[in-house]
Structures are given as structure tokens and as C-alpha cells.
C-alpha positions as CSV (number, residue, x, y, z in Angstrom):
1,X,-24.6,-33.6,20.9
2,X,-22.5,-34.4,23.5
3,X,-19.2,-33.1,22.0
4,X,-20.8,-30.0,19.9
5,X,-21.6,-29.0,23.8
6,X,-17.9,-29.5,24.9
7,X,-16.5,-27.8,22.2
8,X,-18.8,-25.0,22.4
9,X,-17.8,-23.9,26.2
10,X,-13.6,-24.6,25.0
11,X,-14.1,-22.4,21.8
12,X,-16.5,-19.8,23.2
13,X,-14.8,-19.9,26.8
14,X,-17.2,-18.1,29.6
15,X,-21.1,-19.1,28.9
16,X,-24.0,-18.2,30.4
17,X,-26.0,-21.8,30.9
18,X,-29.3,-22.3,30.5
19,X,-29.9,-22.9,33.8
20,X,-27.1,-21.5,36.4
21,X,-24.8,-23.8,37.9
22,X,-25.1,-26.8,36.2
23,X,-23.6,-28.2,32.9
24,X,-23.7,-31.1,30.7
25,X,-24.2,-34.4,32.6
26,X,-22.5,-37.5,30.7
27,X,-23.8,-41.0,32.7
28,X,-23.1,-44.5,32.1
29,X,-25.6,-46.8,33.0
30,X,-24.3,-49.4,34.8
31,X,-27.7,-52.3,34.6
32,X,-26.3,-52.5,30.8
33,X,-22.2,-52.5,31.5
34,X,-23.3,-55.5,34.2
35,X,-24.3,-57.6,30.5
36,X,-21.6,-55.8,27.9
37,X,-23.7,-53.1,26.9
38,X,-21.0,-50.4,26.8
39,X,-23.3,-47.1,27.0
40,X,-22.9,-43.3,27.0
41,X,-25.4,-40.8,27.8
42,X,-25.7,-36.9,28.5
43,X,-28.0,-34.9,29.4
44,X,-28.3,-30.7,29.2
45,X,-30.6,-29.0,31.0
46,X,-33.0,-26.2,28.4
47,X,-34.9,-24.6,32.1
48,X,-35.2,-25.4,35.5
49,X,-38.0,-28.6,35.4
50,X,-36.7,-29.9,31.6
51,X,-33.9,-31.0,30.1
52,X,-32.9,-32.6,26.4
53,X,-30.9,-36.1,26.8
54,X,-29.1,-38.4,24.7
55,X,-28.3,-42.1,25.0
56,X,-26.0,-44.5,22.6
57,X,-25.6,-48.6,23.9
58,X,-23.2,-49.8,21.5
59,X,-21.6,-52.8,22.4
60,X,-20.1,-54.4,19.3
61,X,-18.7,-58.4,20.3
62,X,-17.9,-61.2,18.8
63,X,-16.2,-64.6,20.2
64,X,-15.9,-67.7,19.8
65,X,-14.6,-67.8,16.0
66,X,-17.3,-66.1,14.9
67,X,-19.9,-68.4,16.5
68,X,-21.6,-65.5,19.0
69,X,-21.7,-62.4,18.9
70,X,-23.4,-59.4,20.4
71,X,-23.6,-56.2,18.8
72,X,-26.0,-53.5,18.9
73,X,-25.2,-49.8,18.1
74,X,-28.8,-48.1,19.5
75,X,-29.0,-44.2,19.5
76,X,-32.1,-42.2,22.1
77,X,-32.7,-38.9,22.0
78,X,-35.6,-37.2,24.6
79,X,-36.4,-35.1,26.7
80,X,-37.4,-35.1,30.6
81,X,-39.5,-33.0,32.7
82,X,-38.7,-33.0,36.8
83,X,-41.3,-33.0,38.5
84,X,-40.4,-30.5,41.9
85,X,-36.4,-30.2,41.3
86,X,-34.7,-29.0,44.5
87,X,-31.4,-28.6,42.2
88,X,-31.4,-28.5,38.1
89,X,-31.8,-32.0,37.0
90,X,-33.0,-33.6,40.6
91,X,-35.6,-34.7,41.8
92,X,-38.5,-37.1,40.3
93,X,-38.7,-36.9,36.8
94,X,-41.2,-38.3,33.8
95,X,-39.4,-38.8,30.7
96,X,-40.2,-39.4,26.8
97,X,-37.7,-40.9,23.9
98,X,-37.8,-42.2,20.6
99,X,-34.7,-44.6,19.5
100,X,-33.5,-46.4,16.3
101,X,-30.3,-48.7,15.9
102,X,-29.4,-52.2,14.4
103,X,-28.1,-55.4,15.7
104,X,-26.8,-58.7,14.8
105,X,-27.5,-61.4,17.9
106,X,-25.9,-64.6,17.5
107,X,-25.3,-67.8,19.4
108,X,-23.3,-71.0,18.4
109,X,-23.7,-70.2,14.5
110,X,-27.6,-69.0,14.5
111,X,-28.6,-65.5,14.9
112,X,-30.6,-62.5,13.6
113,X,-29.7,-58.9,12.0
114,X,-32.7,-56.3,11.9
115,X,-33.2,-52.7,12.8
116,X,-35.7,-52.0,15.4
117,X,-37.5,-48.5,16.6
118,X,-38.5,-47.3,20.0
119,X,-41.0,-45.3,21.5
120,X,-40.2,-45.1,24.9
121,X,-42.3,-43.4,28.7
122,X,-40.9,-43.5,31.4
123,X,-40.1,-42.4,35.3
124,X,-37.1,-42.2,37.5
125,X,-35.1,-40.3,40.6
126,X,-32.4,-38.1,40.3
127,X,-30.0,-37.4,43.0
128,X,-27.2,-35.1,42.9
129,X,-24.6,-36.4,45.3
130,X,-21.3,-34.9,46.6
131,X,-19.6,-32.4,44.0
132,X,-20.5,-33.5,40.0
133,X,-21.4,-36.8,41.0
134,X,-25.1,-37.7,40.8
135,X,-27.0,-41.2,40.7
136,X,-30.5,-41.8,38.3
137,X,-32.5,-44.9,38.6
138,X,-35.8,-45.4,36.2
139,X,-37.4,-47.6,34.4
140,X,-39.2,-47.2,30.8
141,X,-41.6,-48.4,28.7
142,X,-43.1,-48.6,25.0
143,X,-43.7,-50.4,21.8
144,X,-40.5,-51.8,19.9
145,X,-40.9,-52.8,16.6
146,X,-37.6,-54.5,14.5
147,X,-37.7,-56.0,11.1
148,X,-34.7,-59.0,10.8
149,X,-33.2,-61.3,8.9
150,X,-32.5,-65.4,11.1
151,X,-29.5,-66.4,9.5
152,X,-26.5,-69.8,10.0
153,X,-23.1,-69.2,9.8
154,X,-21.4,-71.6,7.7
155,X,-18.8,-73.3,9.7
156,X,-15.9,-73.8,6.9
157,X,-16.3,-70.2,5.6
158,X,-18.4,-68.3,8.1
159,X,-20.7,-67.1,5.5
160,X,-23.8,-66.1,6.7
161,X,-26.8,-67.9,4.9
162,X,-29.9,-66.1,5.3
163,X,-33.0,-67.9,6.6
164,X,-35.9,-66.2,6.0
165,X,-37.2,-62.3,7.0
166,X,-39.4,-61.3,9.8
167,X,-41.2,-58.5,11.6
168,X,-41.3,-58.5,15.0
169,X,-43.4,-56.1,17.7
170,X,-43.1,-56.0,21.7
171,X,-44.1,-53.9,24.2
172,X,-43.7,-53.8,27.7
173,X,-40.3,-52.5,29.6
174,X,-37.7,-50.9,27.4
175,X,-34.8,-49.7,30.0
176,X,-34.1,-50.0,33.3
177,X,-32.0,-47.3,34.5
178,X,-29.0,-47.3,37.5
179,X,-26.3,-44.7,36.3
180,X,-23.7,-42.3,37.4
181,X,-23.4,-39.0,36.3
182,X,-20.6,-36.7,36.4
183,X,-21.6,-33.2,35.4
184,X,-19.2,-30.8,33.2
185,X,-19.8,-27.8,33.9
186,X,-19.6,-24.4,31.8
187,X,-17.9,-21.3,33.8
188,X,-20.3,-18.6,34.2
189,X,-19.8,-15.0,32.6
């Protein structure tokens, strides 16, 4: 989404946007960097009080000669709706989402592969600060529900040896929010 949005306003050149003066915002949330969840997320605005966003956490690590690792590739896509925005995409805001993604969590040899879906509500603040910057802390919630695979690494080969399969179902708080945005924005016509 993010780059069909870019390349749209360098091919087409002058666009109208749907809202005027204001752009794509691309954010990184910064309460997943501070535990190696590199993350990217943008955020286009379709009128004044909603907009469409976007999220992918995709941190992809392993250490340790294969021992732990930590790798998730998770995509979001939703939508949010501000409640009394003073400037497009400010303001108090409610917010829905639905996710998908897989992972593979491992520590000193054991760990567990699945998929996993999201459902996700939520609230935050949006604050547009000086020039394209802007700051967005929220917090969400939902149901989570992963199917995975417990599995050993074996130490002379590092073959996985599957354990047994499971279903798994949680919910409670799915994302806690504290990014930075930086807002590209489209020239006018």
C-alpha cells in the first residue's frame, strides 16, 4: 500500500488528496523496536475523521547457533475514525484491524512455529508536532487465535524435530502503541 501510494504521486506528479494538506504518514513504533520488533506502518487519510492504515512487525533473528531465535513477519490492515480532529489525522481516535502472520519463537533449542489471526479494537492520541513530524500513543485489544507446531532442535544437525501440534486462543491487549510519524506529502493541483 505504502509504495503503490508513493509511486502514484512520482508517476502522476500534482494530486489532489483526499483530504487537503496532508499525505501518507509512514510511523515506526518504537514500544516494539525497544524488544527487536523492526516495524513499518502508514497510514492515508480517505476524509477528514477516517483514515485506512497499514502495519507489518517483521523482525526475523536468529543467534546463538541456531539455539534462539525470534522471527515473526505479522501484516495489519484497518482503519481509524478521529473522534473531533483539529488537523487530518489528530486528535483522539477509535480504531479497528484484522491481522495474520507466522512465527517461529525459540529459546536454547525448544520453540514453536504457528500462524496466528487478530481481531484487534482499540483507542489512541494523535498529535501532529512541528512540520511532518507527529507522535501516536494507543493501546488495543482482541481475540488471537494461532495454531503451532513445539518443536527441539537437534544439537549435531539442527534439525527440527517436531513435538506435537496445538491450537492456542488469547485475548486481552494486542498492541501498545508509541510511534513517530513523518508524513509525505502529495503537492496539490
Amino acid at each position: 500500500m505504502l509504495a503503490a501510494i508513493i509511486l502514484g504521486c512520482i508517476i502522476s506528479g500534482p494530486i489532489e488528496a483526499a483530504v487537503p494538506e496532508t499525505g501518507i504518514t509512514v510511523s515506526t513504533n518504537f514500544a516494539y523496536d525497544l524488544v527487536g520488533g523492526v516495524n513499518l506502518g502508514a497510514e492515508y487519510p480517505i476524509s477528514e475523521k477516517f483514515s485506512a492504515r497499514a502495519d507489518c512487525l517483521f523482525p526475523w533473528f536468529v543467534w546463538n547457533s541456531n539455539q534462539n531465535a525470534l522471527q515473526l513477519l505479522h501484516v495489519e490492515l484497518g482503519g481509524r475514525y478521529y473522534l473531533s480532529p483539529s488537523k487530518p489525522m489528530s486528535g483522539i481516535y477509535l480504531n479497528v484491524a484484522a491481522g495474520a502472520g507466522y512465527y517461529d519463537l525459540e529459546s536454547k533449542g525448544k520453540g514453536y512455529q504457528g500462524e496466528e489471526l487478530l481481531l484487534q479494537f482499540g483507542c489512541g492520541y494523535a498529535r501532529k508536532l512541528k512540520g511532518p513530524w507527529s507522535i501516536d500513543l494507543g493501546l488495543g485489544l482482541g481475540p488471537v487465535i494461532s495454531k503451532y507446531r513445539r518443536y527441539e532442535v537437534n544439537g549435531k544437525s539442527n534439525d527440527l524435530i517436531y513435538r506435537n501440534d496445538g491450537r492456542f486462543f488469547y485475548f486481552g491487549p494486542t498492541t501498545i502503541r508509541a510511534s513517530i510519524s513523518y508524513t509525505i506529502y502529495c503537492k496539490r493541483r
